[in-house]
C-alpha positions in Angstrom: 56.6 9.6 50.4 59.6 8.7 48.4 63.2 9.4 50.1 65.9 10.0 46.9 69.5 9.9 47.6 70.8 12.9 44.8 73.9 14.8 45.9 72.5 17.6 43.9 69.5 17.6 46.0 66.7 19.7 44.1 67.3 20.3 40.4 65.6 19.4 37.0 65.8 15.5 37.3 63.8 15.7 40.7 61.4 18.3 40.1 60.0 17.4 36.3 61.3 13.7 36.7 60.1 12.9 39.8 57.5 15.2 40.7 55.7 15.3 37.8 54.9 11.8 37.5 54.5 10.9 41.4 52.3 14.2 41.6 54.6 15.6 44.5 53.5 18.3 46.4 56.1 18.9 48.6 59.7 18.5 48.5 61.7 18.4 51.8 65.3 18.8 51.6 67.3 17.1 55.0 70.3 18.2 55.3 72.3 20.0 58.6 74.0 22.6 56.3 71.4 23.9 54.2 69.0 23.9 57.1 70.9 26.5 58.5 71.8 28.7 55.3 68.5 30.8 54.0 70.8 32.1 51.0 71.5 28.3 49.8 67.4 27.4 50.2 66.6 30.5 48.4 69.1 29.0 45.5 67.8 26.0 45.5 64.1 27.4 45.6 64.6 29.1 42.2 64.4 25.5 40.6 60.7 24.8 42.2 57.3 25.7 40.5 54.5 27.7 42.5 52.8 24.8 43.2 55.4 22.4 44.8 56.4 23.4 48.5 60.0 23.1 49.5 61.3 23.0 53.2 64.2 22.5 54.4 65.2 20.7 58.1 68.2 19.2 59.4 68.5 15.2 59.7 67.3 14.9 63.2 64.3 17.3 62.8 63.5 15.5 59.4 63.4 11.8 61.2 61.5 13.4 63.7 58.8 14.5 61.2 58.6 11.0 59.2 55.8 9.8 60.4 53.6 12.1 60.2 54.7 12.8 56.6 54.1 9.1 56.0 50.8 9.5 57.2 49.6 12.7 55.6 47.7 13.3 53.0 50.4 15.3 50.7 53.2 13.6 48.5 56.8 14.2 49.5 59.8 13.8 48.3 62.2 13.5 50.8 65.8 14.7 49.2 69.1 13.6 51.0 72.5 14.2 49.5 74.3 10.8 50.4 73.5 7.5 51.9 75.0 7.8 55.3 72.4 10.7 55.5 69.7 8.6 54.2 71.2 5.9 56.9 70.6 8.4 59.9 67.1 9.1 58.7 66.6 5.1 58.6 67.4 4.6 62.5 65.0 3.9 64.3 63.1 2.5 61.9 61.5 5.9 59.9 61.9 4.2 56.9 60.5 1.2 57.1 58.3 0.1 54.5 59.0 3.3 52.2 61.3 3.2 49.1 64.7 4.4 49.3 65.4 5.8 45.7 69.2 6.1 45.1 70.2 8.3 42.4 72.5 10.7 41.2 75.9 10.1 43.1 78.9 10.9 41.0 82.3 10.1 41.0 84.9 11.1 43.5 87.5 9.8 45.4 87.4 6.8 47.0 84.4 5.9 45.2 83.4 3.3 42.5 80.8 3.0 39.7 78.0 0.7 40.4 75.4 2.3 37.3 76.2 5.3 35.2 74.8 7.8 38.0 75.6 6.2 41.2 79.1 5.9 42.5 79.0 4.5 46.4 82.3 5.2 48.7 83.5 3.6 50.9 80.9 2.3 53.8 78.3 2.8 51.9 77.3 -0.8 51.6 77.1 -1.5 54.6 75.3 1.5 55.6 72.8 0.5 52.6 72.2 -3.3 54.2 71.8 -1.2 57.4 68.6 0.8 55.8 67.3 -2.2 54.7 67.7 -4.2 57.5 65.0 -1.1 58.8 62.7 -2.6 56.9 62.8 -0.1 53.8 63.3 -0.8 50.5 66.2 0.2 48.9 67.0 0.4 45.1 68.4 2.8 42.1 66.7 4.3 39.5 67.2 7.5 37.7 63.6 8.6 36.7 60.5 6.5 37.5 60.6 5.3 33.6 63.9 3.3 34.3 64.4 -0.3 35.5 64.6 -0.6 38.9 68.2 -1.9 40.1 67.5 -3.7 43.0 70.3 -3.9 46.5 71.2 -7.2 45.9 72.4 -6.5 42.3 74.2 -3.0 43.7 75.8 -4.8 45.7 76.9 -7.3 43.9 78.8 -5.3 41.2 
């Protein structure tokens, strides 16, 4: 299982980027508005071949599910659109021991560039050192080709 942050949740990058290589089976997208709009996951289906699953849940149900996910037998990509998002998936501990890929987060207000695709705003550190203070591990990377960028080094910038 592999949890991305990507504020544009399912699109090119993930699908052939990320599936492809991690051979995903299933993408999950948690997230409390889409959950509850069947004409935004019918959008966002168009992007997803025959033989990759998408679901959609909303945060809680998703934490609720991460276990089993973690222990099944298919590969998942968990999508999230933001980091405080990816934070309430982490508490409890849901996360731990399972990397927490940040990666496309743009620009916007109130926000600063760390790499080229990830801008974090404000709180987001520290709700980053929360997630890994869960016991997952948290780094950015664009495609699974790219160097890793580990917290420390977000962090630090």
């Amino acid at each position: 299982m592999l949890l991305r942050v990507d504020e544009r949740l399912i699109h090119g990058q993930v699908v052939v980027g990320w599936g492809g290589p991690l051979h995903a089976d299933r993408i999950v997208v948690a997230d409390d508005a889409i959950a509850a709009s069947p004409w935004e996951q019918e959008l966002y289906c168009l992007g997803v071949p025959p033989e990759i699953e998408a679901d959609f849940a909303t945060v809680d149900a998703a934490r609720g599910q991460l276990a089993g996910w973690r222990g099944g037998q298919r590969r998942i990509i968990v999508l999230v659109r933001d980091v405080q998002t990816a934070r309430r998936l982490a508490d409890g501990g849901g996360l731990q021991g399972e990397e927490v890929n940040l990666g496309g987060i743009h620009d916007g207000e109130g926000r600063r560039r760390v790499l080229p695709y990830l801008h974090l705003g404000p709180g987001d550190d520290d709700a980053l050192r929360a997630i890994a203070a869960t016991g997952a591990k948290v780094s950015a990377r664009d495609l699974p080709g790219s160097s890793r960028v580990g917290l420390d080094q977000l962090l630090a910038e």
